[in-house]
C-alpha positions as CSV (number, residue, x, y, z in Angstrom):
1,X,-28.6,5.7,-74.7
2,X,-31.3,7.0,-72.8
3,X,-30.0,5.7,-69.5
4,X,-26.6,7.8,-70.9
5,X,-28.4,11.0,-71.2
6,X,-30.6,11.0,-68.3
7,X,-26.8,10.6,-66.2
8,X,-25.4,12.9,-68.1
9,X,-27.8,15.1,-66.7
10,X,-27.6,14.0,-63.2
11,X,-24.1,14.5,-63.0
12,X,-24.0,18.4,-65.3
13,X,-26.4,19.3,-62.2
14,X,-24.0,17.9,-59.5
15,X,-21.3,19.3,-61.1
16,X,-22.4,22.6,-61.0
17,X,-24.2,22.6,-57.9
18,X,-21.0,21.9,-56.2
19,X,-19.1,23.9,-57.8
20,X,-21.4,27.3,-56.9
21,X,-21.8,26.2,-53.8
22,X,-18.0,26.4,-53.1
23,X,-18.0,29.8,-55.1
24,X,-20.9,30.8,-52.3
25,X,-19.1,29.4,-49.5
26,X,-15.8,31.0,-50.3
27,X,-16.8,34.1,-51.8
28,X,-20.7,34.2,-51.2
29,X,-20.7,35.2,-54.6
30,X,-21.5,33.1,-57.7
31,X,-20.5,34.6,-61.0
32,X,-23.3,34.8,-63.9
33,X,-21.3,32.8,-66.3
34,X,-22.4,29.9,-64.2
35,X,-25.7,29.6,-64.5
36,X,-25.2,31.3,-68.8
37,X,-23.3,28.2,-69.5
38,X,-25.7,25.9,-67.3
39,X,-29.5,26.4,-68.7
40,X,-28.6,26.0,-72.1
41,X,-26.6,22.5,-71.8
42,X,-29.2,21.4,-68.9
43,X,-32.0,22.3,-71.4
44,X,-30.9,20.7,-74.8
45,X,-29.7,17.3,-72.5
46,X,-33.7,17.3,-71.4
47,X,-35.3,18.4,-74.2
48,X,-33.2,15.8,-76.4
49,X,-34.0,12.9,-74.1
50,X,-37.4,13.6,-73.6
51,X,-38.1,13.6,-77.0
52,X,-36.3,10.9,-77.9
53,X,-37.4,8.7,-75.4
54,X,-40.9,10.0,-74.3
55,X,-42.6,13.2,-76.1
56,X,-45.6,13.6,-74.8
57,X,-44.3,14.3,-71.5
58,X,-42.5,17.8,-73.1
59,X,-45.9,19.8,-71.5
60,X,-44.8,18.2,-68.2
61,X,-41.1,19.3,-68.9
62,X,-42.9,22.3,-69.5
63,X,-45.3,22.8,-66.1
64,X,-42.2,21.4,-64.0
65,X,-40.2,24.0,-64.8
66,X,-42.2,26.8,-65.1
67,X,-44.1,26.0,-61.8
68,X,-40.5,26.0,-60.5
69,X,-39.3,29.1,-62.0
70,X,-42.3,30.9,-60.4
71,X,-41.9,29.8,-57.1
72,X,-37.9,30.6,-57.3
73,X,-38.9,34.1,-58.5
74,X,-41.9,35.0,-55.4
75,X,-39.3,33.3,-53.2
76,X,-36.3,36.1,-54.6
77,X,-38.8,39.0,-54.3
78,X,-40.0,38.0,-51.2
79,X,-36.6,38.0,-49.7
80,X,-36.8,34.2,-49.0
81,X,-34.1,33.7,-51.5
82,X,-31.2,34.7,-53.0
83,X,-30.1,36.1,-56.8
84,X,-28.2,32.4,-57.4
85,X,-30.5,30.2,-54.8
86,X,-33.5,31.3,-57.2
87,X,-31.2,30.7,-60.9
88,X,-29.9,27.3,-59.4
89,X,-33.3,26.0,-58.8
90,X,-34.5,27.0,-62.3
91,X,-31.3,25.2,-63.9
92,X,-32.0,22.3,-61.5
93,X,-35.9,22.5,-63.3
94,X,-33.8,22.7,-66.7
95,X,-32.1,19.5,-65.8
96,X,-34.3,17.1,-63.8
97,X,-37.7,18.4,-64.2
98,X,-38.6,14.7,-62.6
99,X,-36.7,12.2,-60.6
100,X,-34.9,10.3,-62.7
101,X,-36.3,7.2,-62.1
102,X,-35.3,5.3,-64.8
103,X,-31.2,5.6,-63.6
104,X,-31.8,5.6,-60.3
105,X,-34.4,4.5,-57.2
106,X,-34.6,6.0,-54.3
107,X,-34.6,4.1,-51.0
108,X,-37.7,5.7,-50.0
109,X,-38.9,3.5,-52.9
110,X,-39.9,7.1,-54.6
111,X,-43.5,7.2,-54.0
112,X,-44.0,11.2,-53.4
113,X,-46.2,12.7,-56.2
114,X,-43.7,16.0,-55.9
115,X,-41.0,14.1,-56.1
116,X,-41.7,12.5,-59.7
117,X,-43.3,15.4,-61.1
118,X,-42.0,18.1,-59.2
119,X,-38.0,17.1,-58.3
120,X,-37.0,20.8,-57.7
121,X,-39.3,21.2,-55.1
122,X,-38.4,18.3,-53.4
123,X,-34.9,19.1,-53.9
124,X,-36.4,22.9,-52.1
125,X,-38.0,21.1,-49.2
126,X,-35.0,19.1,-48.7
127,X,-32.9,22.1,-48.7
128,X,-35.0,23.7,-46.2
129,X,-34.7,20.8,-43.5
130,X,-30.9,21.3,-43.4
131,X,-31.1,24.8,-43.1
132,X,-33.6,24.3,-40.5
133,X,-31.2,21.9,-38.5
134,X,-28.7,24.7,-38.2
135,X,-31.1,26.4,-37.0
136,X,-31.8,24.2,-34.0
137,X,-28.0,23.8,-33.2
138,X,-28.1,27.9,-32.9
139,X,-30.7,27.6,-30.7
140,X,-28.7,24.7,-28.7
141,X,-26.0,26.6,-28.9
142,X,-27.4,29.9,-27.8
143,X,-29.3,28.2,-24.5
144,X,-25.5,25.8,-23.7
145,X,-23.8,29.8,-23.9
146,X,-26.2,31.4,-21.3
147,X,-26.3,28.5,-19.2
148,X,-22.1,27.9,-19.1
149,X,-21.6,31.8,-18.7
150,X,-24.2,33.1,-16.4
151,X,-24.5,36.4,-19.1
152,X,-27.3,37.5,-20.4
153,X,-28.3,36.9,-24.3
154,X,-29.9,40.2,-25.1
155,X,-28.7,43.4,-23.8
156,X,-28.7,47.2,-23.9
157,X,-32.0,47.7,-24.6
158,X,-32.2,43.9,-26.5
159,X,-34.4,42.5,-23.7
160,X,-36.7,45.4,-24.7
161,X,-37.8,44.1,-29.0
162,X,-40.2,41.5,-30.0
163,X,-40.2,37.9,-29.3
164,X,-40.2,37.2,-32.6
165,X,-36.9,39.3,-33.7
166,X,-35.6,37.3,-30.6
167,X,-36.4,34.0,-31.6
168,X,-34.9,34.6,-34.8
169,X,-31.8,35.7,-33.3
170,X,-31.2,32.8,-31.5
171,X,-32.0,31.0,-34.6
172,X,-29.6,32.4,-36.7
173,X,-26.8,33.6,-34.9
174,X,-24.4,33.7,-31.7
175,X,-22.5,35.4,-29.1
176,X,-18.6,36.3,-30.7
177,X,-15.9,39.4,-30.5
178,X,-16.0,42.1,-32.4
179,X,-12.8,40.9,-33.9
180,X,-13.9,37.9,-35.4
181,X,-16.8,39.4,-37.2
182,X,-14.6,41.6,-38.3
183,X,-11.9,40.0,-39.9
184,X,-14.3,37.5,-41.6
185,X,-15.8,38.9,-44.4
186,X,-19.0,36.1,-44.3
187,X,-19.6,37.1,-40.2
188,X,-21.9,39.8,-40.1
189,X,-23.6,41.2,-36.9
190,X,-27.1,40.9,-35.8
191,X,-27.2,44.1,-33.3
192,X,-26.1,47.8,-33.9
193,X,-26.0,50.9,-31.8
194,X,-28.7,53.2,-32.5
195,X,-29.1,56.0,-30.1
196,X,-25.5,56.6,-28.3
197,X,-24.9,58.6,-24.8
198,X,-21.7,59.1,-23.1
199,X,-23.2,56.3,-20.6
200,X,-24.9,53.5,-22.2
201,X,-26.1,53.2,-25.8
202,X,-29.2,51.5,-27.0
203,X,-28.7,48.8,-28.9
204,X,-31.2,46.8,-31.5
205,X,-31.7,43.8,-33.5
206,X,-31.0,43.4,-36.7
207,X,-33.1,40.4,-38.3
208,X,-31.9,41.3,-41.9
209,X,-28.5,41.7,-42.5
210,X,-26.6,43.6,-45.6
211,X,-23.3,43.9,-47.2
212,X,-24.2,47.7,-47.8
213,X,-24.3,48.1,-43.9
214,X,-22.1,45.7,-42.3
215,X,-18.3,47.7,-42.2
216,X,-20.8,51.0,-41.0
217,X,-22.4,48.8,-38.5
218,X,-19.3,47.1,-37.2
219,X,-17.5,50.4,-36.6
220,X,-20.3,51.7,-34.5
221,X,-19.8,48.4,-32.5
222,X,-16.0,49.0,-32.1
223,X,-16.7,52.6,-31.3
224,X,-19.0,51.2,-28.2
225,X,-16.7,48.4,-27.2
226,X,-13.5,50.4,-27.6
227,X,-15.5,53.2,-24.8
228,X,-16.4,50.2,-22.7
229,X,-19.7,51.3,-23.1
230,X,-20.7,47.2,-24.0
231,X,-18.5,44.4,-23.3
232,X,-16.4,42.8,-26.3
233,X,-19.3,40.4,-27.2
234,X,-22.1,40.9,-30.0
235,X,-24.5,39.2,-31.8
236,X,-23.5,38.1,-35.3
237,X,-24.8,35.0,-37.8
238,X,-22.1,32.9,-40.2
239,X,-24.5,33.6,-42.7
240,X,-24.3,30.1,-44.3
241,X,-25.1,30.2,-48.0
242,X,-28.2,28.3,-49.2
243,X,-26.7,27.0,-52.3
244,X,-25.2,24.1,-49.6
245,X,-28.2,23.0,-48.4
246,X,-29.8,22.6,-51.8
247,X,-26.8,20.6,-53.4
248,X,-27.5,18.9,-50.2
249,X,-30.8,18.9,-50.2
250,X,-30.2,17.4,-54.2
251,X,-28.1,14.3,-53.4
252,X,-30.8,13.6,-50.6
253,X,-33.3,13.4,-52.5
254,X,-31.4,11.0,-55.0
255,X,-30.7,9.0,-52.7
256,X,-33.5,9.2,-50.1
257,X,-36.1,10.8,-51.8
258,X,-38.5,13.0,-50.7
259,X,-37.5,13.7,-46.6
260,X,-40.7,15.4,-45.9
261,X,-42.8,12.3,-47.7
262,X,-40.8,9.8,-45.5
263,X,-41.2,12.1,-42.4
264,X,-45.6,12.2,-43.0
265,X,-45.4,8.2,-43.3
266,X,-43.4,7.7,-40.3
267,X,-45.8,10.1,-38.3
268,X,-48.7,8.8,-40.5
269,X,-47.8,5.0,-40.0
């Protein structure tokens, strides 16, 4: 029975994981209701098999989750995190406050203190590594563009901001029309036009993106391009949702275990 319940609960959090992730990915939105019906049924699956099975670790269920919930809600205020990233990750705490180790083993063999009694974090670091692979192909990406074409990546003033704005740039976004990032409501750009003259506007980075400014943003673009005062090219990012890289970064970590744990041994030996 125990075995029953502790799968049930692996597979509520699958189930919804994937299913907000496709909600982010097609809509970048992931309605309330979600996460209302999740916490309850992920909490009264836990609570019941933990207290069936083993009791005393209830302050454990307890620590796990509200470590987890506290570090979701710096992360949201910090800007590190989304609305849903930070409600998924609390649900996830509701649901598998530990790995559960008595389903399933990992092929790391599952030796990662955070990883028994701190899964969501592990699940979080796991997350991070994907998003941070994207993050190299942009670079790749970026540096195969500049070569290929001969143009320049930063323009109009660009060449002029931090290295740091820059970096993350390159990091998070790539060369595309104005066309594109316009018809596609998840493109949104990573320059604007800031100080125009009937010669050659200034343009700047934009390292935070937002849906508030993006059609205002775009138009000023257009307005440039349309003058010929910049070529048909702009910096924009996909803006890939988070929510995919922690379902990710979940079945991972079932089935790996903790990435970063495995990455220390291998450079430990």
């Amino acid at each position: 029975m125990y075995i029953l319940l502790t799968a049930t609960r692996t597979m509520t959090s699958l189930l919804f994981l994937f299913y907000a992730s496709w909600s982010d990915h097609k809509t970048r939105e992931v309605s309330n209701t979600v996460w209302i019906v999740s916490a309850p049924v992920a909490f009264t699956l836990t609570f019941f098999d933990i207290y069936m099975s083993e009791p005393s670790t209830l302050f454990s269920f307890g620590i796990s989750f509200g470590l987890t919930a506290a570090f979701s809600i710096i992360l949201f205020y910090a800007g590190g995190f989304g609305g849903a990233d930070a409600k998924a990750l609390m649900c996830l705490a509701l649901a598998l406050p530990f790995f559960p180790t008595n389903l399933i083993t990992p092929i790391s063999g599952g030796d990662s203190v955070i990883l028994k009694t701190l899964f969501p974090i592990t699940v979080f670091s796991n997350a991070v590594l994907f998003a941070a692979a994207t993050a190299i192909y942009m670079l790749f990406r970026n540096v195969y563009w500049h070569l290929k074409t001969g143009n320049h990546l930063f323009e109009g003033g660009q060449e002029k901001e931090s290295l740091g704005k820059k970096i993350l740039v390159l990091l998070t976004g790539y060369k595309m029309p104005i066309d594109k990032v316009k018809k596609k409501w998840h493109l949104y750009p990573l320059e604007d036009i800031v100080e125009e003259s009937e010669q050659k506007p200034r343009r700047k980075l934009i390292i935070i993106p937002s849906d508030e400014n993006r059609n205002a943003v775009i138009e000023r673009l257009e307005k440039a391009i349309r003058s010929g005062s910049i070529e048909d090219r702009i910096l924009a990012t996909p803006g890939l949702p988070m929510l995919i890289f922690v379902t990710a970064g979940l079945v991972t970590a079932l089935i790996f275990g903790d990435i970063v744990w495995i990455c220390v041994r291998l450079i430990l030996g």
